[in-house]
N, C-alpha and C positions, 0 to 999 in steps of 0.2 A: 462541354468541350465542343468548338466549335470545328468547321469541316477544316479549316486553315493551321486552326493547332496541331491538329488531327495529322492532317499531310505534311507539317510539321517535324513531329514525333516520330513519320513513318522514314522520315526520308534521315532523321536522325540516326535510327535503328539500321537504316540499312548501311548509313554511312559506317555506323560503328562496326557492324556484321564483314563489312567488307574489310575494314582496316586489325579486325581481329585474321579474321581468314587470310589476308595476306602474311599480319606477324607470323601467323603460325604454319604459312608453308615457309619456311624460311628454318624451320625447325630441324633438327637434324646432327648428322656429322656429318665432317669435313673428310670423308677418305676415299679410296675407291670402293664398287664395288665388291659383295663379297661371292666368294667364291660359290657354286653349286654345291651339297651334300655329296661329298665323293667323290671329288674331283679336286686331282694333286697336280702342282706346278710339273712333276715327272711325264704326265700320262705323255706318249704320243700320239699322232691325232693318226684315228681308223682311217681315213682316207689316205692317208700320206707315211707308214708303218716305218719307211726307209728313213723317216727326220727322227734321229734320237737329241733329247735335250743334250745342250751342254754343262759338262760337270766339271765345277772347278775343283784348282786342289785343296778344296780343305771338304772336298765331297758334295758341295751344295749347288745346285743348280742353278747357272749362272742367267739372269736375268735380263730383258732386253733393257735396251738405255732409255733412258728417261726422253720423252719428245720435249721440244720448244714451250713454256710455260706462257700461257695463253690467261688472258682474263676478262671477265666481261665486267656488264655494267651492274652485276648484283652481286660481285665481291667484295664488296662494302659491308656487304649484309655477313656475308660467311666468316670474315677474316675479325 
């Protein structure tokens, strides 16, 4: 094996290293994050006691509105 094959092979491995390592941060779901161990949409926040959630009428705590649906350039990858 010569030194050109050699540097060949290496730049081969990292090429393939590099294109495994990007498929796989790509890995994953598609949701939001998840909540902390014990921590319910209800709590109110200790700094601020006087904001109670709002509850709708069928009892469930109504939820903020969804923001502007934004995308970038690696949602190709996700969707």
């Amino acid at each position: 094996m010569s030194s050109s094959s050699g540097l060949r092979f290496a730049r081969i491995a990292a090429i393939g290293a590099l294109v495994a390592a990007l498929g796989l941060a790509g890995c994953g779901r598609k949701a939001g994050l998840d909540p902390p161990p014990g921590a319910t949409a209800a709590e109110t926040s200790p700094s601020r006691p006087d904001l109670e959630p709002a509850i709708g009428p069928d009892g469930k705590v109504i939820a903020a509105p969804q923001g502007p649906k934004r995308s970038t350039f690696i949602d190709w990858l996700l969707n």
